[in-house]
N, C-alpha and C positions, 0 to 999 in steps of 0.2 A: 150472764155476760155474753155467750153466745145467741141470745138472740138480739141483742143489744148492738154484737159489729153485726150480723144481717141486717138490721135493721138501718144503721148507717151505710153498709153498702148497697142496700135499696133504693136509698134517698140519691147518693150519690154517682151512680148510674143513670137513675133515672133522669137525675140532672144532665147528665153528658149526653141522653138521647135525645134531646130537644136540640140538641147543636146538628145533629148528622143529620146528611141527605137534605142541603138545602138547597133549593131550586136556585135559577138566575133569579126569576118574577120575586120568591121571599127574600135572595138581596138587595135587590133594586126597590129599595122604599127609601122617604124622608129621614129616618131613624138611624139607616146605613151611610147614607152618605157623608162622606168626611169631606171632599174638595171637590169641586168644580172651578175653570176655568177656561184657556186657551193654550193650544200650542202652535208655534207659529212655523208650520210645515203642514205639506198634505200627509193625506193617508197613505202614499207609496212613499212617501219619505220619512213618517214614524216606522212603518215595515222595514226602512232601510237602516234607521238609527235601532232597532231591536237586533236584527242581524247583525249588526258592524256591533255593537255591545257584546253578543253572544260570541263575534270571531272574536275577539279580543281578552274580554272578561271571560263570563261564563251565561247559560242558556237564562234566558228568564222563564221558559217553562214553556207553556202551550203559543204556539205563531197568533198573530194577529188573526182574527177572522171576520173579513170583509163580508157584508153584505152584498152576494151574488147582484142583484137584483138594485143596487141602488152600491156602487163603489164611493161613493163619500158618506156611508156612516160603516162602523167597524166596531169589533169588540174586544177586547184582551181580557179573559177570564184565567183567573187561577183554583184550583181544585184541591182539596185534600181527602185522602178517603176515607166513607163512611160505610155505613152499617151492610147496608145493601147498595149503595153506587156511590160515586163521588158527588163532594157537599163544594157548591162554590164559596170562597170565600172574599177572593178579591176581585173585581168587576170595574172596569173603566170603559165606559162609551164615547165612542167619537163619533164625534158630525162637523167634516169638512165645509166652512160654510166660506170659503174664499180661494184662491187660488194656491196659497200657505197660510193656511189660518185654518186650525181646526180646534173646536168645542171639547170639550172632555166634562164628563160626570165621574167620580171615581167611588165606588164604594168598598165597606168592610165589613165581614159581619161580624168580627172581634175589632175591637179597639186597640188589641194589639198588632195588628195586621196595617195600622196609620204608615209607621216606616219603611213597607214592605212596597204600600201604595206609592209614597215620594218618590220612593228611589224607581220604581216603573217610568213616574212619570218625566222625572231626571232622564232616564236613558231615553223615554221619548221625544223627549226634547233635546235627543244629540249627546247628551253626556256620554265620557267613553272614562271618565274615571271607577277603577275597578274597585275602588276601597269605600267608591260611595253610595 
């Protein structure tokens, strides 16, 4: 019997290591993506609808992070911690491609992480409701 639960907590570890320490590059595939679209604001006006969500609500986690080198594409990544560093989980890219009009990719590397995604992109989109 005891080698019996080792042998299940074997399996099932071994299973939970294959989720930690995942890069951007292994979320950013076909397979992760849940939604693409448009949001119709630039990139210092998503930055501005995540701060006014955070005054009001609460933080969504890490700040936007603009691409130094090119200000109309940006990233919003969220992290959870893993074995030996943090594993990303949820991934939205923007490419400002109008005046206010900006592209969005959004991925997840759990499927449960879809409503986590909406609701990001809700408040980028201006939403300031706190319950949604």
């Amino acid at each position: 019997m005891r080698k019996l639960m080792i042998g299940v907590c074997v399996v099932a570890l071994s299973g939970c290591a294959m989720f930690q320490n995942v890069k951007i590059d292994q979320l950013r595939t076909p397979e992760n993506l849940r939604k693409s679209g448009t949001i119709e604001k630039s990139i210092p006006q998503i930055q501005q609808a995540l701060y006014d969500y955070g005054d009001k609500c609460s933080t969504t986690g890490t700040p936007l992070a603009v691409n130094p080198s090119d200000p109309r594409k940006a990233r919003f990544t969220t992290y959870i911690p893993g074995f030996t560093r943090d594993s990303a989980v949820l991934l939205v890219e923007l490419n400002q491609v109008g005046d206010e009009l900006t592209e969005y990719q959004g991925y997840t590397y759990y499927l449960t992480w879809k409503n986590r995604l909406d609701q990001i992109l809700y408040i980028m989109g201006g939403g300031l409701d706190c319950d949604k």
